[in-house]
C-alpha positions in Angstrom: 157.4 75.5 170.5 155.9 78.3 170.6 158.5 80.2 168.2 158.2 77.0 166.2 154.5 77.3 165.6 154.4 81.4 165.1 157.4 80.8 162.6 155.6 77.6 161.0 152.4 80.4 161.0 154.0 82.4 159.5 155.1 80.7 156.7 152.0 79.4 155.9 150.3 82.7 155.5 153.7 83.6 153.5 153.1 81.1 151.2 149.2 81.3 151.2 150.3 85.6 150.0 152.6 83.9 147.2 149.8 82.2 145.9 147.2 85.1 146.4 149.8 87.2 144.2 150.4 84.7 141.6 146.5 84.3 141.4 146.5 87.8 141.0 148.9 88.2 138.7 147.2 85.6 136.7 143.3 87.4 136.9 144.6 90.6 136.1 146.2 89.3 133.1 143.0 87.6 132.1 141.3 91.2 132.9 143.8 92.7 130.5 142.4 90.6 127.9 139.1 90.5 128.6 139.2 95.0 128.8 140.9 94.4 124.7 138.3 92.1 123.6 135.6 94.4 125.0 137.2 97.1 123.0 137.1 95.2 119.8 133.8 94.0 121.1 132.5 97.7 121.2 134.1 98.4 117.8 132.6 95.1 115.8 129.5 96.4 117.5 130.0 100.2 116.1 130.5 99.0 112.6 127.9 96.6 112.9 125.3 99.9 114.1 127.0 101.8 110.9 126.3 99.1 108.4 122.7 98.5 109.2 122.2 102.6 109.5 123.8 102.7 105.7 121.3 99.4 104.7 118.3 101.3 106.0 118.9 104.2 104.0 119.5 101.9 101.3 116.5 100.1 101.4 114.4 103.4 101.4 116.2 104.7 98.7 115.9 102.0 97.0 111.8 101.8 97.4 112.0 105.5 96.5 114.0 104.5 93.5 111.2 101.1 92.3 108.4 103.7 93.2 109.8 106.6 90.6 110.2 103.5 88.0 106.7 101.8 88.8 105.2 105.3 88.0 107.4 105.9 85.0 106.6 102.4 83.3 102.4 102.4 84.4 102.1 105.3 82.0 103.8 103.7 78.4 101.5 100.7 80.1 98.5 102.6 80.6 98.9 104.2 76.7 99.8 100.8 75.4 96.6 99.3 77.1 94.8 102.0 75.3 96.1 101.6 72.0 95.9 98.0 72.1 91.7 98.3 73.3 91.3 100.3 69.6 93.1 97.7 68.1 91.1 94.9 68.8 88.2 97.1 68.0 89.4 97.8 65.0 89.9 94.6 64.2 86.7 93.5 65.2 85.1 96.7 62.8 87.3 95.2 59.9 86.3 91.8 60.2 82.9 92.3 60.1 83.0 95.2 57.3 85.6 92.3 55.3 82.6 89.7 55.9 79.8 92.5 54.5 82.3 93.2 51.7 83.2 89.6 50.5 79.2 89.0 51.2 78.4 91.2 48.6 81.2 91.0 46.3 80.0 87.0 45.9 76.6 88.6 45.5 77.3 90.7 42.9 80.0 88.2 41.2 77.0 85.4 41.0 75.8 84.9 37.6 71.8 86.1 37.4 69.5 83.5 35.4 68.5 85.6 31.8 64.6 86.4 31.5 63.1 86.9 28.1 62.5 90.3 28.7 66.0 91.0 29.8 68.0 92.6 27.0 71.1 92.9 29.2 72.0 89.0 28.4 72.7 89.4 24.6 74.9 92.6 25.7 78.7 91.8 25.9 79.5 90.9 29.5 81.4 94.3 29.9 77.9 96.5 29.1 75.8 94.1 31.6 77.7 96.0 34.3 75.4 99.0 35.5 78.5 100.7 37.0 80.4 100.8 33.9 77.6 101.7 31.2 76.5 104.5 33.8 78.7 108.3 33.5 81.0 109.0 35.7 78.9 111.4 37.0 76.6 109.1 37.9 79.2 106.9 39.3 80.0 109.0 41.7 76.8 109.9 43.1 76.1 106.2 43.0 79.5 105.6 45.3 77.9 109.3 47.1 75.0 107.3 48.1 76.5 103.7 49.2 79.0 106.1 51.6 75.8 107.2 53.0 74.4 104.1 53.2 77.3 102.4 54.6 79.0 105.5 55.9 76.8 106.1 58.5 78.8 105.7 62.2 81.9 105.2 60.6 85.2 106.8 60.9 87.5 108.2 58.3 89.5 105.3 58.1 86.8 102.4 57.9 85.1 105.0 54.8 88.6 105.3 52.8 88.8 101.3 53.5 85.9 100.9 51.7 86.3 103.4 49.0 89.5 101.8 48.3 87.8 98.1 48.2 84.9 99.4 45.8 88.0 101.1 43.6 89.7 97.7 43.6 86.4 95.9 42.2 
């Protein structure tokens, strides 16, 4: 019995050593791939570091890049704020110096009521018009003194507007 048991004891620990190396055999395989994936692992996480380095430096540049723009565009802005401000001033100037004009155009264009003493009502309608009976000389120091009148403050532009308007009259 003795031999028996130590043979029986054997075997056991035999088999119990087939199983250890099978097990083995098994984890190291398992080890194998778990040693390739953590290769690929490290290389997805590589790229990964590469891609987001490149987006950084992308995203600056492109900051840099709507920075340069924004600059470039607030000046035509700046200028176009500017021009449109003298617009609307001008505007403003014209339609009050339009309102003065057509005031006194209707002024002047309203028929006066004759007096006795007035000889200018059996004068033909052309004569009755002091501008036109007067010399050009006088004309022009006439149109001389309404530029100073209304001249004063103006600019260039505003006077020729309204040299032009008394030349259309």
């Amino acid at each position: 019995m003795g031999v028996e048991m130590s043979l029986m004891l054997e075997a056991l620990v035999a088999a119990l050593l087939v199983a250890t190396i099978i097990y083995a055999a098994i984890l190291n395989r398992k080890l194998g791939r778990l040693r390739a994936d953590r290769a690929a692992l490290e290389a997805q996480i590589a790229r990964f570091v590469e891609c987001t380095l490149r987006a950084e430096a992308s995203i600056k540049q492109l900051k840099a890049t709507s920075d340069e723009a924004g600059r470039s565009l607030q000046q035509p802005i700046d200028r176009a704020m500017a021009v449109r401000d003298e617009l609307v001033f001008m505007i403003e100037r014209g339609d009050s110096l339009s309102e003065k004009l057509s005031g006194r155009i209707s002024a002047a264009r309203e028929p006066r009521a004759p007096d006795a003493s007035d000889t200018s009502a059996t004068m033909p309608r052309r004569d009755r018009n002091p501008r036109q009976a007067a010399p050009a000389q006088d004309r022009g120091a006439s149109s001389e003194n309404e530029n100073d009148e209304d001249g004063a403050g103006r600019s260039k532009a505003e006077r020729d507007l309204l040299r032009a308007l008394r030349d259309a009259r």
